[in-house]
C-alpha positions as CSV (number, residue, x, y, z in Angstrom):
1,X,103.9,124.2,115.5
2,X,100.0,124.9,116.2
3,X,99.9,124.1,112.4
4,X,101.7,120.6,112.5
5,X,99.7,119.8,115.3
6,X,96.6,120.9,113.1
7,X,97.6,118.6,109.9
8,X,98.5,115.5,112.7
9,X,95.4,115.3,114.2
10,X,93.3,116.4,110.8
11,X,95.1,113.1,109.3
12,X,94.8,110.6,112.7
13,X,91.2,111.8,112.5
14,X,91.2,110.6,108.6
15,X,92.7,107.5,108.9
16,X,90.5,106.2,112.3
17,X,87.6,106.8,110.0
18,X,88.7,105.2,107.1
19,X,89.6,102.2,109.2
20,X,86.4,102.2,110.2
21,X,84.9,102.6,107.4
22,X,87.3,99.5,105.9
23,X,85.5,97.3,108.3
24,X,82.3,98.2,106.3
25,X,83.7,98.1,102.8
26,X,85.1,94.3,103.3
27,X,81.8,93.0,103.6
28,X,80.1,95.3,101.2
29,X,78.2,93.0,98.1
30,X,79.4,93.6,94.6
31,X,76.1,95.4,93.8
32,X,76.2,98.3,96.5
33,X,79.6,98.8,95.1
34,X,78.8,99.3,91.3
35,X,75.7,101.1,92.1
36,X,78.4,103.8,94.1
37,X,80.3,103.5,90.4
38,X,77.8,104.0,88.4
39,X,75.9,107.3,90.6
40,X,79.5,108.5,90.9
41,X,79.8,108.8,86.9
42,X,77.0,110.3,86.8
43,X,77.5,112.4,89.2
44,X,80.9,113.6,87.1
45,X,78.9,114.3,84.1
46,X,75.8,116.3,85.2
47,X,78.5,118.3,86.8
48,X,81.1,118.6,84.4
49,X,80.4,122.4,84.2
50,X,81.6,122.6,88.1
51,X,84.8,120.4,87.1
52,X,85.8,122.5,84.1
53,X,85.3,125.2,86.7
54,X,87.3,123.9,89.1
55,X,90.0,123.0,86.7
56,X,90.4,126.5,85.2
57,X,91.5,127.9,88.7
58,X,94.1,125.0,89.1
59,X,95.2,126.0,85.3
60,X,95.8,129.8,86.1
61,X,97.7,128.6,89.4
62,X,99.8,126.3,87.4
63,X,100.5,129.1,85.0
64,X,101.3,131.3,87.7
65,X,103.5,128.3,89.2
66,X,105.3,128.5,85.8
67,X,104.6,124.3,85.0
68,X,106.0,123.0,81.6
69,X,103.4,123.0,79.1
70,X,104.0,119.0,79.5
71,X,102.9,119.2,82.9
72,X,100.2,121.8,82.1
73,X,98.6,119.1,79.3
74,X,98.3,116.7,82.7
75,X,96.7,119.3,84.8
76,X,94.0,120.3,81.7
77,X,90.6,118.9,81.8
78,X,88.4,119.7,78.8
79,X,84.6,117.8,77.9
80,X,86.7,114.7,76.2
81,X,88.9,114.2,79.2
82,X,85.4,114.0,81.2
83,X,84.2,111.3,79.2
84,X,87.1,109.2,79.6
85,X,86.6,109.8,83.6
86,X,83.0,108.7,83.4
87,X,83.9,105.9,81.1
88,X,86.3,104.4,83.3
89,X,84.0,104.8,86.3
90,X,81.5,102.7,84.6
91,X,84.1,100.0,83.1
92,X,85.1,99.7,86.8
93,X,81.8,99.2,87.9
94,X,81.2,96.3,85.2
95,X,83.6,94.5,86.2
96,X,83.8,91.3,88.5
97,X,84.1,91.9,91.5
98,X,87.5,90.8,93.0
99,X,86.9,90.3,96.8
100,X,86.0,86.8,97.9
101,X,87.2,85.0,94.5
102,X,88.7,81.7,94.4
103,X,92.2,81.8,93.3
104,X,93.2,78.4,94.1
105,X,91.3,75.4,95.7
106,X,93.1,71.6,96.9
107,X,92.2,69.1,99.0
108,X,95.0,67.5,101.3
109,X,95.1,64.0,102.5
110,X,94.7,64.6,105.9
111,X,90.5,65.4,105.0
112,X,91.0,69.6,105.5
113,X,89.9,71.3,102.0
114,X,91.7,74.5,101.5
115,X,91.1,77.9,99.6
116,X,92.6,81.1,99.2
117,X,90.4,83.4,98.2
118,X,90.8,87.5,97.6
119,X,90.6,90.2,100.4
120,X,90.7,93.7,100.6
121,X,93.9,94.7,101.7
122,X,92.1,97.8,104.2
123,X,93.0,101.3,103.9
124,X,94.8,102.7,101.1
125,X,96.5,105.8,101.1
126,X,97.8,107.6,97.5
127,X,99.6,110.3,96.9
128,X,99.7,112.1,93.5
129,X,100.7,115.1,91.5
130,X,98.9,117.0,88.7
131,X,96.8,114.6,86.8
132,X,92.9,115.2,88.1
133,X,92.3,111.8,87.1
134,X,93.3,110.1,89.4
135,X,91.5,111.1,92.0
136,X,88.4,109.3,89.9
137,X,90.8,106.1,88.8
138,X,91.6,105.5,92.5
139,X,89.0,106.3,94.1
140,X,87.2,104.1,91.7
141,X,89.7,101.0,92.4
142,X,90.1,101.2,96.1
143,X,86.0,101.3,96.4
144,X,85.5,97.9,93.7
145,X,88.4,95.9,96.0
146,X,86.7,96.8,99.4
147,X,89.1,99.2,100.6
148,X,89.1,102.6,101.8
149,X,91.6,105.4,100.3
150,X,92.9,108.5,101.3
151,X,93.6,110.4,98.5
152,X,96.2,113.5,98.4
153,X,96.3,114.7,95.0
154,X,98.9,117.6,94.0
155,X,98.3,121.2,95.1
156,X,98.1,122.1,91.4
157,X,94.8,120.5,91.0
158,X,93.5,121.3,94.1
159,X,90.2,122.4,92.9
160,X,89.9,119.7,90.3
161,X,90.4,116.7,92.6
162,X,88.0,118.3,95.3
163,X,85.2,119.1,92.3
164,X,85.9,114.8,91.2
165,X,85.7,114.0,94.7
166,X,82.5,115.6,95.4
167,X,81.0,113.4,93.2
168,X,82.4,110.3,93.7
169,X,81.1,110.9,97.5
170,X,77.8,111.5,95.5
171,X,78.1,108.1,94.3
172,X,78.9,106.6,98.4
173,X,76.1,108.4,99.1
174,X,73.5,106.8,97.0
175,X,74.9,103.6,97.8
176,X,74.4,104.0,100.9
177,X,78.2,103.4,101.8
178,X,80.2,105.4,104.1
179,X,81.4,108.2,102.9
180,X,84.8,108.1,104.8
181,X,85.6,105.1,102.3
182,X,87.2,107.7,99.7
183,X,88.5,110.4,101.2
184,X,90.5,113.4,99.6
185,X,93.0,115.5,102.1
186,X,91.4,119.3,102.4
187,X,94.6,120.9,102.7
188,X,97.7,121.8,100.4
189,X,100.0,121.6,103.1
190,X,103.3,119.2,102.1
191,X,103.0,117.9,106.4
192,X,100.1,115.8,105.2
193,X,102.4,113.8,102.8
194,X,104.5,113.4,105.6
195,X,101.8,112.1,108.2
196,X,100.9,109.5,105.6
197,X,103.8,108.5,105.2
198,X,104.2,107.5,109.5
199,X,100.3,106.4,109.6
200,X,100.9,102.3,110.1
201,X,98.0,102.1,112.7
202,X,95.5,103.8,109.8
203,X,97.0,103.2,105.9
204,X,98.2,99.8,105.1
205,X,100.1,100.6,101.6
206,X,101.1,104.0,100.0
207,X,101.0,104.4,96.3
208,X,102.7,107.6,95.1
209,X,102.1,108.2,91.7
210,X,104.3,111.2,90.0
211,X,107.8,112.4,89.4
212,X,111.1,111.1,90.6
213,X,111.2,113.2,93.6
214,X,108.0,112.6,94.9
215,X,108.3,108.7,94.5
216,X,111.8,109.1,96.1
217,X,110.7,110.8,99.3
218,X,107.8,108.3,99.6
219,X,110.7,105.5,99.1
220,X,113.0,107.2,101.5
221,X,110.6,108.3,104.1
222,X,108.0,105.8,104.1
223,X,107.0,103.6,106.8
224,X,104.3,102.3,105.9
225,X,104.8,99.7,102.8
226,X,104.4,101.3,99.1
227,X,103.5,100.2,95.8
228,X,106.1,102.3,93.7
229,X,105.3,103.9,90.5
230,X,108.5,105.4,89.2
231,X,109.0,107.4,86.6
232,X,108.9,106.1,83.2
233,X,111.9,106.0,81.0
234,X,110.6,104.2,78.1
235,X,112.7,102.8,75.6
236,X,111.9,101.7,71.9
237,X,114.1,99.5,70.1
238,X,114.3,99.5,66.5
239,X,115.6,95.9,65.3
240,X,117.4,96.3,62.1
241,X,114.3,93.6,61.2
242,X,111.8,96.0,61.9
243,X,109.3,96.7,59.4
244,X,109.8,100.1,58.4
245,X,106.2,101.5,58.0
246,X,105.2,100.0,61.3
247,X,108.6,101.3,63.0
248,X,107.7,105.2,61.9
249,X,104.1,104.7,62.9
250,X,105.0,103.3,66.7
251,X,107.6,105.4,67.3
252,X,105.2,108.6,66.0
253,X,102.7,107.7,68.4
254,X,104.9,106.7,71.3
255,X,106.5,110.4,71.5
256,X,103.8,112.4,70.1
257,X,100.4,111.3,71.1
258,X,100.6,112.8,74.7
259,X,104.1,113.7,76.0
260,X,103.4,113.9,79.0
261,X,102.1,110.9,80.5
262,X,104.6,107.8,81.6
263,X,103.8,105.2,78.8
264,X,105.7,108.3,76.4
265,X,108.8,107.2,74.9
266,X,112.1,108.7,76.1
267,X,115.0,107.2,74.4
268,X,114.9,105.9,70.5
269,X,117.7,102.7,70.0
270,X,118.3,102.3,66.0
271,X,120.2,99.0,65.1
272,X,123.0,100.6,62.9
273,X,121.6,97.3,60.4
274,X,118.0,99.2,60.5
275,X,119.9,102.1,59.3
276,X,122.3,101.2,56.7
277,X,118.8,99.6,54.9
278,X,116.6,102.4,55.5
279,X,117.7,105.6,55.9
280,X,117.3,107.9,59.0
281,X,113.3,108.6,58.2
282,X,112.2,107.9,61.8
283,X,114.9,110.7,63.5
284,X,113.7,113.0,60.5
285,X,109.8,112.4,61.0
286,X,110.4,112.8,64.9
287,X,112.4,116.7,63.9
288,X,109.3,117.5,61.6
289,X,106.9,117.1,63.9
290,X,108.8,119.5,66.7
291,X,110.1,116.7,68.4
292,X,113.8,117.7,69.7
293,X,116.0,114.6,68.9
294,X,119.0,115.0,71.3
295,X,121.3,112.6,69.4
296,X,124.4,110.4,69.6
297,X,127.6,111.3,67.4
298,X,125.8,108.7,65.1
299,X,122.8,110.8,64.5
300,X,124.3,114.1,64.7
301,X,124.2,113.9,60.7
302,X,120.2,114.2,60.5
303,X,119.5,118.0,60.1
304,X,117.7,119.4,63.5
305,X,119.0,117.3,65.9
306,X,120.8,118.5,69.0
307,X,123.9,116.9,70.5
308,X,122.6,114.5,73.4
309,X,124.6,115.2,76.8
310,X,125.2,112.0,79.2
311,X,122.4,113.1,81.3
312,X,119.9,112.7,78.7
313,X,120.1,109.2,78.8
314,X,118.1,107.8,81.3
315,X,115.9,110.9,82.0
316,X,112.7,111.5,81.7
317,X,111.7,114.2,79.8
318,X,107.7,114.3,79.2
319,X,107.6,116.8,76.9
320,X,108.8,117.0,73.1
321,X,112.2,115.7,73.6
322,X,113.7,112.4,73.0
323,X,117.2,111.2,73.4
324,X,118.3,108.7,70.6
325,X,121.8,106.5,69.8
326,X,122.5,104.0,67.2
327,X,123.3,100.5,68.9
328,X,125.0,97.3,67.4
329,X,122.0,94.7,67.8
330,X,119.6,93.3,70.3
331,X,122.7,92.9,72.9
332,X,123.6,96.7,73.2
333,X,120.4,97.7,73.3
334,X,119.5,95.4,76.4
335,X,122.4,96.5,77.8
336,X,122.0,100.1,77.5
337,X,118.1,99.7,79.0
338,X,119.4,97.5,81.8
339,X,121.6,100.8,82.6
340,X,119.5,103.5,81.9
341,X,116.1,102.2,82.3
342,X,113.5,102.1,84.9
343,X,111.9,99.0,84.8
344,X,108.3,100.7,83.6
345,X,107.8,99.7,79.8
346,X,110.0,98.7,76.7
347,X,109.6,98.2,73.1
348,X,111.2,96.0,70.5
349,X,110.2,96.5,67.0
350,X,111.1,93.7,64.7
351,X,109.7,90.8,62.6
352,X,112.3,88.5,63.9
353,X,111.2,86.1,66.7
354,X,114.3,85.1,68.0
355,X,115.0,89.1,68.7
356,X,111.8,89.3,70.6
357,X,112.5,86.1,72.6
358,X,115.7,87.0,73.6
359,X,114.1,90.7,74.0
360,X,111.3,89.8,76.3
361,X,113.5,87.0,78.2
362,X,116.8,88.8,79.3
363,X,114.6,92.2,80.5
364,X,112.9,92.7,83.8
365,X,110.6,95.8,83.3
366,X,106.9,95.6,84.7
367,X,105.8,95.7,80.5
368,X,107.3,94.6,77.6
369,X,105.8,95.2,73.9
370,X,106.8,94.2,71.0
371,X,105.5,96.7,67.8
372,X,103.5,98.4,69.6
373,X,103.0,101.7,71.4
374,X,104.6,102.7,75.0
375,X,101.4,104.2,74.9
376,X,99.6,101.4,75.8
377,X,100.7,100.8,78.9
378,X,97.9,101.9,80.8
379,X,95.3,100.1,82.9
380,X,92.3,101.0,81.1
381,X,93.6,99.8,77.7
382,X,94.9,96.4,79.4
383,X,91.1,96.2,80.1
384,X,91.3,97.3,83.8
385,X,88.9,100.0,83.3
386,X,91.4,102.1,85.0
387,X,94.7,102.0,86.9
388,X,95.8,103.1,90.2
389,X,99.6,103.9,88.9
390,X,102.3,101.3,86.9
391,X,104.0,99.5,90.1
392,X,107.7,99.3,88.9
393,X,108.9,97.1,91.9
394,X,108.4,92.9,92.0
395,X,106.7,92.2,95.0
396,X,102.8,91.8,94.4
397,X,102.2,94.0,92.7
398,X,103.7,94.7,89.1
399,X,102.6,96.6,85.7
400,X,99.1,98.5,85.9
401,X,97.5,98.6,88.9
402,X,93.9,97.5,89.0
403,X,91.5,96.4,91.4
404,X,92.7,93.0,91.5
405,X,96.1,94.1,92.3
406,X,94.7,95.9,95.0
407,X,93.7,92.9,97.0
408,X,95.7,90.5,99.6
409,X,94.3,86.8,100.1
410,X,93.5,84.7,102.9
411,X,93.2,81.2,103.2
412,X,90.0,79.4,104.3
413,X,90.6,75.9,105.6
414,X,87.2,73.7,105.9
415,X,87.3,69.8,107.6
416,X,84.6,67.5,109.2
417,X,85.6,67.1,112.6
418,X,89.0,67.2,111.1
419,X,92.2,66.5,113.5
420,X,96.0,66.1,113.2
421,X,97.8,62.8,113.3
């Protein structure tokens, strides 16, 4: 019980500073911020030796923790992956600056001219599993809209995240900002999830970004109000007016580039058309490259697949598996996404307009592509610089989370001695 009591008051202690330090942060200028951006990337580079450090004792604990290899490719930090952390520290630091812009200005008859213009929205808290990352990406986000974060990333990249963190505090500290702005929970202890989760005097909005379980508990137990990032069951659909060359180099990349982030596709619709005029190639490149194509009766034919069980629909895999079924046209394949998908990202290849119309209009999910890549959906290749997680729910915010999305409005309301009839 000493313990609990321990992690309660180690996070009531976290959250009244980054309140405080909230205050700060909404009135910071645009310039202080970027300059916190800009030390903190540089900060991750001069010290990338110390990361790759760090990272190597979180990869032998995930070994020892017996993770996927999947799992162990999100964990893994190498010189490349560094770059792409400094690079989106810097495009986050070029960008505008979202606190205090116009969104919409009107004058009314009665004389009053109104506003509404972009706020922080205070204290963030997120909570997150392997991916290292992250820790730079929201930390990142939460500093450019004016709000402070509390960051608890996964106890498999423990080290990693405390290593990014150290220089993104760097980067605060040359800035001269508070350093309580972006905060990383020092313990592994699963209670500090839990303490977020209750904090509505200190965090504002939780973002959980990772598996099904961990978004569920945050669902279930939350009381404060969350951004949700479920998982992502991607589907591609192959129009049987899809271009062939195009189809085998989207669906290629989709599966294989890196299994296992959430923009990876899970389940493979083929129009029985597509088929019947080109062959099975795509199911047969998929097999060749070690992809293991858990099939429908329809594609049991193709030599290496595996019999798909009813729980491989609708699953999430991220790892070298995709489920596949042969559908009759754009209407069973809508229907079989509205059942088994999770509102994250779907794909329609096909050259005919009226199938990406109808495609685009009669689904819901945060993204919709047509011949492109799952893989895409990703805040920093939306232009965001980087993302804070893919919010799967409708209400503000939807699709890649940057630092716009990351901001509330307020309305400022200007007259002349102005009074009410």
């Amino acid at each position: 019980m000493k313990d609990l009591e321990t992690v309660s008051e180690l996070m009531a202690s976290m959250g009244l500073r980054a309140r405080g330090a909230a205050l700060e942060l909404a009135t910071a200028g645009p310039e202080r911020k970027a300059r916190a951006l800009d030390a903190a990337a540089d900060a991750v580079w001069n010290r990338r030796d110390e990361i790759l450090q760090a990272n190597a004792l979180d990869l032998e604990y995930g070994r020892e923790k017996g993770l996927t290899e999947a799992m162990m490719d999100r964990l893994r930090l190498d010189e490349s992956r560094i770059e792409g952390i400094v690079a989106g520290l810097r495009a986050v630091a070029a960008q505008d600056d979202p606190v205090g812009e116009v969104m919409e200005e009107w004058d009314r008859p009665s004389g009053i001219h109104i506003r509404r213009v972009r706020t922080p929205i205070g204290v963030i808290g997120v909570i997150y599993e392997s991916r290292p990352n992250v820790t730079a990406d929201a930390g990142a986000l939460c500093l450019k809209s004016g709000n402070a974060v509390i960051l608890r990333g996964g106890s498999e990249s423990f080290h990693s995240s405390g290593a990014i963190h150290a220089c993104l505090q760097a980067g605060l500290r040359a800035a001269k900002l508070p350093l309580e702005a972006i905060q990383l929970v020092p313990v592994r202890d699963r209670e500090a999830v839990g303490e977020m989760l209750r904090m509505t005097d200190h965090i504002d909005v939780i973002v959980p970004r990772g598996g099904k379980g961990l978004v569920g508990l945050v669902q279930r137990e939350a009381r404060v109000p969350v951004f949700a990032h479920l998982e992502g069951i991607c589907h591609i659909y192959v129009d049987q007016a899809a271009d062939p060359e195009k189809a085998r180099r989207v669906v290629m990349n989709a599966k294989t580039r890196r299994t296992g982030i959430c923009g990876a596709v899970e389940c493979l619709l083929l129009d029985r058309g597509f088929i019947e005029a080109h062959g099975t190639a795509l199911i047969e490149d998929l097999v060749a490259a070690g992809v293991e194509v858990r099939a429908d009766p329809a594609l049991q034919s193709v030599p290496g697949t595996v019999p798909a069980e009813d729980g491989d629909f609708g699953r999430e895999f991220l790892d070298m598996i995709v489920a596949a079924r042969v559908v009759e046209g754009v209407d069973e394949a809508i229907a079989h996404i509205r059942t088994y998908g999770s509102n994250h990202t779907d794909c329609v290849l096909t050259e005919d307009d009226g199938v990406a119309a109808e495609f685009f209009a009669r689904l819901d999910s945060a993204i919709l592509m047509r011949n492109a890549s799952t893989q895409f959906a990703d805040g920093g290749e939306f232009g965001m610089g980087a993302e804070i997680g893919i919010a799967t729910g409708k209400l503000h915010a939807r699709g890649p989370v940057g630092a716009a999305q990351l901001t509330s409005f307020k309305y400022l309301v200007t007259g002349d001695g102005t009074v009410r009839a």
